[in-house]
C-alpha positions as CSV (number, residue, x, y, z in Angstrom):
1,X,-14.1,102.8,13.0
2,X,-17.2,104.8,14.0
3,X,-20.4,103.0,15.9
4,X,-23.2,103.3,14.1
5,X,-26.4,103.0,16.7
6,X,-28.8,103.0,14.3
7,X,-28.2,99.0,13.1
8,X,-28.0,96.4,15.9
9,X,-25.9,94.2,13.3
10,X,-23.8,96.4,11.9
11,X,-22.8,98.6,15.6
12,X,-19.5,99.5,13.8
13,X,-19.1,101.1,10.6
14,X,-15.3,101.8,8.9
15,X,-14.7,105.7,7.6
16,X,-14.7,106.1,4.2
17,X,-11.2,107.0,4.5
18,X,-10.1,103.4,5.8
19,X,-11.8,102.2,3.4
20,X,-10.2,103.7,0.4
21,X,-6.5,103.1,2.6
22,X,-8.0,99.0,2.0
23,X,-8.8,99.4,-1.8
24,X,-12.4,99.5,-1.3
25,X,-14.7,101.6,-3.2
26,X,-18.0,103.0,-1.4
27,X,-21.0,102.9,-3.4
28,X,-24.4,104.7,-3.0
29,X,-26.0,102.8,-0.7
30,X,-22.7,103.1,1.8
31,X,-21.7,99.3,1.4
32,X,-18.0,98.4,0.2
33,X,-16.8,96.7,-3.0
34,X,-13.5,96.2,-4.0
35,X,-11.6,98.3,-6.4
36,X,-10.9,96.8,-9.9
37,X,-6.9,97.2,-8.8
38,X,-7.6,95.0,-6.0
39,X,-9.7,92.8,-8.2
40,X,-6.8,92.4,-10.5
41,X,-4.4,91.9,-7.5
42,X,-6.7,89.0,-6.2
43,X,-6.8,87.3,-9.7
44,X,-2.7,87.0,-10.3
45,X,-2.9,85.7,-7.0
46,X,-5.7,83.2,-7.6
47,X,-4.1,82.5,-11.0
48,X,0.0,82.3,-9.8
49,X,1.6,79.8,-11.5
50,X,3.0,76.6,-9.8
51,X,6.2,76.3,-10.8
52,X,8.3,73.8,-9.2
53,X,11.8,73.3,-9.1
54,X,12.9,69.9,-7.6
55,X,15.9,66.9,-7.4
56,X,15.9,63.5,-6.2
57,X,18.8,61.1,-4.9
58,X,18.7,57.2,-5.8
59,X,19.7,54.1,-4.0
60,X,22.3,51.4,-6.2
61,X,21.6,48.0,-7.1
62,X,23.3,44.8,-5.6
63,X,23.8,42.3,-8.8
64,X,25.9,39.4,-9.4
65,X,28.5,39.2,-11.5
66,X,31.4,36.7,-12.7
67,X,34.1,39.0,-12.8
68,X,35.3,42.9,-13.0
69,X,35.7,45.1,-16.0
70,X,33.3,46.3,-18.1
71,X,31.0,44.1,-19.2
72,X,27.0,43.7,-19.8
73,X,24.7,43.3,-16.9
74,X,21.4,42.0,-17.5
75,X,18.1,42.0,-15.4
76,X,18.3,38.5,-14.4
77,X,21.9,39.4,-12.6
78,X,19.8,41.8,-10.3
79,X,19.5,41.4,-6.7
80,X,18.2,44.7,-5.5
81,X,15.3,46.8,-6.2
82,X,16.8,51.1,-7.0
83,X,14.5,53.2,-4.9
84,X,14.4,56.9,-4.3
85,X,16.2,58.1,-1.1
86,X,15.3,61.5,-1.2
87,X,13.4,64.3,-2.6
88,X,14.1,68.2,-2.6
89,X,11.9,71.0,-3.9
90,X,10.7,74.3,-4.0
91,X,8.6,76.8,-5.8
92,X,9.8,79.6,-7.8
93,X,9.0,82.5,-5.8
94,X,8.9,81.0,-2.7
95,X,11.7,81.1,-0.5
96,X,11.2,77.2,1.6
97,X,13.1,74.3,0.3
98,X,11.3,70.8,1.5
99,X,12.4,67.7,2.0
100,X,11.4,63.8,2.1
101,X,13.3,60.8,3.0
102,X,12.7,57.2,2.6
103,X,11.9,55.3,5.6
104,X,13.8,53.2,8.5
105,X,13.3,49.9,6.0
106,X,14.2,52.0,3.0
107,X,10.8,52.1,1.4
108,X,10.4,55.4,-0.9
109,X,6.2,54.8,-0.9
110,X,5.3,56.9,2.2
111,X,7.6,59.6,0.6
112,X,6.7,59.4,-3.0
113,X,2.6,60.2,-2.2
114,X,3.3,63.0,0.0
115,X,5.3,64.3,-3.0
116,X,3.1,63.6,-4.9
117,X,0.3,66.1,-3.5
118,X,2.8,68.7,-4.3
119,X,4.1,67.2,-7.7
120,X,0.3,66.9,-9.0
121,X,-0.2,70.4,-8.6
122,X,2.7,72.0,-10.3
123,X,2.0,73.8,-13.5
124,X,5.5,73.5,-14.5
125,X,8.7,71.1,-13.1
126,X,11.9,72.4,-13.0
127,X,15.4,70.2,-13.0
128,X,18.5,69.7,-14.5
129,X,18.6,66.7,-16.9
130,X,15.3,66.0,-15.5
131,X,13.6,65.1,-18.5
132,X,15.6,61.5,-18.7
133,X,16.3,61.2,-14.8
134,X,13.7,62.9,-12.2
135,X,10.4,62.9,-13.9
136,X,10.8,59.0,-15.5
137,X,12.2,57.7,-12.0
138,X,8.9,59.4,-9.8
139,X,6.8,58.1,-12.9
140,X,8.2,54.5,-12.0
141,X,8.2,54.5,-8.7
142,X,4.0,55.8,-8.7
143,X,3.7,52.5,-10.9
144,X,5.4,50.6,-8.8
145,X,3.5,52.1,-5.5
146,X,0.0,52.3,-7.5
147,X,0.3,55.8,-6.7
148,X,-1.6,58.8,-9.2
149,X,1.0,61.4,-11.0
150,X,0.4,63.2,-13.8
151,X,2.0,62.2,-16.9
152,X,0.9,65.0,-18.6
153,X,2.8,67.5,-16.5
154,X,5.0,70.4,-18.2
155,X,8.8,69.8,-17.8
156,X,12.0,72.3,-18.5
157,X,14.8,70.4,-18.3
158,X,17.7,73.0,-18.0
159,X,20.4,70.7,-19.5
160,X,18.5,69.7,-22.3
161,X,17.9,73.4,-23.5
162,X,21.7,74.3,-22.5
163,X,22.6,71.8,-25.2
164,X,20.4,72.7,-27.8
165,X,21.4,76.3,-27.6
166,X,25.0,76.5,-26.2
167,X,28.2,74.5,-27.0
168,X,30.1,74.6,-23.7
169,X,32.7,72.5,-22.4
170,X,30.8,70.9,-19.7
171,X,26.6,70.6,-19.3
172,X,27.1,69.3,-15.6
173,X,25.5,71.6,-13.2
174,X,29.1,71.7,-11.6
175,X,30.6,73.1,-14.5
176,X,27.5,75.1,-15.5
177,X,27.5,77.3,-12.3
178,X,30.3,78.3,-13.0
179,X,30.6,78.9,-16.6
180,X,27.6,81.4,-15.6
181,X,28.4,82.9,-12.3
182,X,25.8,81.4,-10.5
183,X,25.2,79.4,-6.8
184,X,27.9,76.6,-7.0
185,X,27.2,73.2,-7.2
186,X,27.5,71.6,-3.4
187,X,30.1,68.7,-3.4
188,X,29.7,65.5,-1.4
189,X,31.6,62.7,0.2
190,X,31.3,60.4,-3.1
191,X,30.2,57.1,-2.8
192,X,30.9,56.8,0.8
193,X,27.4,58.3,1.2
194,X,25.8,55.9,-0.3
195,X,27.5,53.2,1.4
196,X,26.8,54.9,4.9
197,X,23.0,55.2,4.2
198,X,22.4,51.9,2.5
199,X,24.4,49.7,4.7
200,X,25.9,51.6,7.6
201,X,25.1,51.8,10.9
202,X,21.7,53.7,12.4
203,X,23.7,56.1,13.6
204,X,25.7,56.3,10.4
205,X,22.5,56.1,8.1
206,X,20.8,58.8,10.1
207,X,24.0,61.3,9.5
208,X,24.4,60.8,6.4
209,X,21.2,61.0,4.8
210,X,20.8,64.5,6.6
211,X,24.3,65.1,4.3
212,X,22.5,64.2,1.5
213,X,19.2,65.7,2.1
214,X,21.8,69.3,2.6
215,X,23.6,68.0,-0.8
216,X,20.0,68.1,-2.0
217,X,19.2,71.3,-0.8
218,X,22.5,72.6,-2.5
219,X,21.5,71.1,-6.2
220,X,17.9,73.2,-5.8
221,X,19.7,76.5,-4.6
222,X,21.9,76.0,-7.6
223,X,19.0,74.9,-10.5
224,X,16.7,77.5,-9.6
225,X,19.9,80.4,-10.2
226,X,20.7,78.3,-13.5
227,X,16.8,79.2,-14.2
228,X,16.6,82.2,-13.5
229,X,20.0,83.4,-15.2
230,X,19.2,81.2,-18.4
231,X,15.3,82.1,-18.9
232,X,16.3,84.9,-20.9
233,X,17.2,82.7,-23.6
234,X,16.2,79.4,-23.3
235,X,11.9,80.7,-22.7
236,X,9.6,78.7,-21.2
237,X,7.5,75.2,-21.6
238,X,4.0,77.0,-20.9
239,X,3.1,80.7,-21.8
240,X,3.0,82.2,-17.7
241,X,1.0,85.4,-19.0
242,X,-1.5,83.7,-20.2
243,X,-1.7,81.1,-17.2
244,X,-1.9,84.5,-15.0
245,X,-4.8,85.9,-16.8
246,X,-3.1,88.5,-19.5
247,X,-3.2,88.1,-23.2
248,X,-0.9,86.5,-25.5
249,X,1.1,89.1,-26.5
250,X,2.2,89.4,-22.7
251,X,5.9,87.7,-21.9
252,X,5.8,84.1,-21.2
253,X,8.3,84.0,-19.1
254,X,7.4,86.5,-16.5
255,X,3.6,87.7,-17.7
256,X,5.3,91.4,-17.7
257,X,3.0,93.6,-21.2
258,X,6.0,95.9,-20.9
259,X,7.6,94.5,-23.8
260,X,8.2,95.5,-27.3
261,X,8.7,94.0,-31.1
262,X,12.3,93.0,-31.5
263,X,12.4,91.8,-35.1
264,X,9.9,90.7,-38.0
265,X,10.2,87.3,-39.2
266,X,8.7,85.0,-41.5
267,X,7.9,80.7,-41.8
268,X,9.0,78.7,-44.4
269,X,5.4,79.3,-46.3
270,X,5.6,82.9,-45.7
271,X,3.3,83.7,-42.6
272,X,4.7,86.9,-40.6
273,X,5.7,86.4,-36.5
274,X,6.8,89.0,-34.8
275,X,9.8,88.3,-32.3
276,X,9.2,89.9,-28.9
277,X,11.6,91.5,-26.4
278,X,10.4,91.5,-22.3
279,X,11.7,94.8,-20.8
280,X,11.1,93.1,-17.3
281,X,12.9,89.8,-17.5
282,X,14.9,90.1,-20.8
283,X,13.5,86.9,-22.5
284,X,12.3,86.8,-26.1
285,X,9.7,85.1,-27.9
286,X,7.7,84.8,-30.9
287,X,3.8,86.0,-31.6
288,X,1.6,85.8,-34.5
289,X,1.3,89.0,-36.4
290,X,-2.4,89.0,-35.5
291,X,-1.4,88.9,-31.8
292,X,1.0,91.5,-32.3
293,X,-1.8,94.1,-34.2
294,X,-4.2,92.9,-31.2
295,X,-1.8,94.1,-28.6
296,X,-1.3,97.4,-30.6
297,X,-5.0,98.4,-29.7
């Protein structure tokens, strides 16, 4: 920087060159702006998408019952109250898994509103079978609690595309992992665990639920790689170009405009689509023909 005596509140002035190595442009009347590829930079940043990936572990029930073998258990039988023991998440993109635990006296509340803050923002949620298991059980428990969540929120459940799409032997994540190369599944100790933290010791229930919370960990590590590795072909729940500021015809998996027209195709009643290939990520998707000419521009 060079001092500029001439201006008591401005004594130091950057070079022009310093401030084309920052992206600024220098107009006519020497003050800075930035340059429209910073501009651009700033918007994708202001407009990144929140996508979450996330799992949570359950507590059992305590009921009473007559006698073994399978039989029907009704409500009245109940003794015990399920509650969620932990919760694991991250964001796509982002490298930092967190964690929450219930509390000393097992209550999930304290847990489930600091999740929450994080929850309520996502633009997207992310599980396997997720759409049955995680997303009704936090919806319960915020009833329960009194505690806001959005309802509304976008949800990919990876297990529920997997079967619409693929017939594999197995949709368990274990099996899954492996059928596709990706992060294995972590094992546990089986139902041990859940004795240990529910009804063991302090010492015991403080070890084990850090094993769970790691088995947690593992089932993130291993649904964001079933994510990425599947996107290609099972697409998205919400168009991510779009929610990043580009046009329609831009993939909605990634937001990438280096794409191209795979194939013409037509509805039942006859109006054209065009089906799109993403050079970036590899997904495909369908656009209306008057998309496609608009992008052709």
């Amino acid at each position: 920087m060079k001092e500029n005596k001439g201006d008591s509140r401005n004594r130091y002035r950057m070079s022009d060159k310093t401030a084309l190595e920052l992206g600024l442009i220098v107009n006519k009347s020497g003050r800075y702006r930035l340059s429209d590829g910073i501009k651009k930079d700033l918007r994708l940043i202001k407009n990144s998408p929140r996508v979450m990936i996330y799992d949570i572990e359950t507590s059992r029930i305590d009921a009473k019952l007559w006698w073994t073998g399978k039989q029907f258990v009704g409500h009245k039988q109940v003794r015990t109250e399920p509650k969620i023991i932990s919760i694991c998440w991250k964001w796509v993109g982002n490298d930092e898994v967190y964690s929450l635990v219930w509390d000393k006296k097992h209550n999930d509340k304290k847990m489930l509103r600091k999740f929450l803050k994080q929850y309520n923002k996502a633009d997207l949620v992310i599980g396997q079978n997720n759409d049955k298991f995680d997303n009704r059980w936090v919806n319960a428990r915020a009833l329960k609690h009194r505690l806001f969540v959005n309802v509304f929120v976008k949800s990919l459940d990876i297990m529920k595309q997997s079967k619409r799409l693929f017939r594999i032997i197995s949709y368990s994540m274990d099996y899954t992992t492996k059928f596709i190369n990706a992060t294995f599944k972590q094992s546990h100790e089986g139902m041990v665990m859940w004795d240990k933290i529910e009804e063991g010791t302090k010492h015991e229930q403080k070890e084990y639920l850090a094993k769970m919370v790691d088995y947690n960990v593992g089932d993130i590590v291993s649904t964001e790689d079933m994510y990425v590795e599947m996107t290609p072909y099972i697409g998205q729940k919400i168009h991510l170009g779009v929610l990043m500021g580009g046009e329609k015809s831009s993939c909605p998996s990634c937001g990438s405009d280096d794409v191209k027209m795979f194939k013409k195709t037509f509805t039942a009643v006859g109006t054209v689509q065009r089906v799109m290939h993403c050079n970036k990520c590899r997904s495909q998707y369908k656009i209306s023909n008057r998309e496609y000419l608009k992008s052709l521009i």
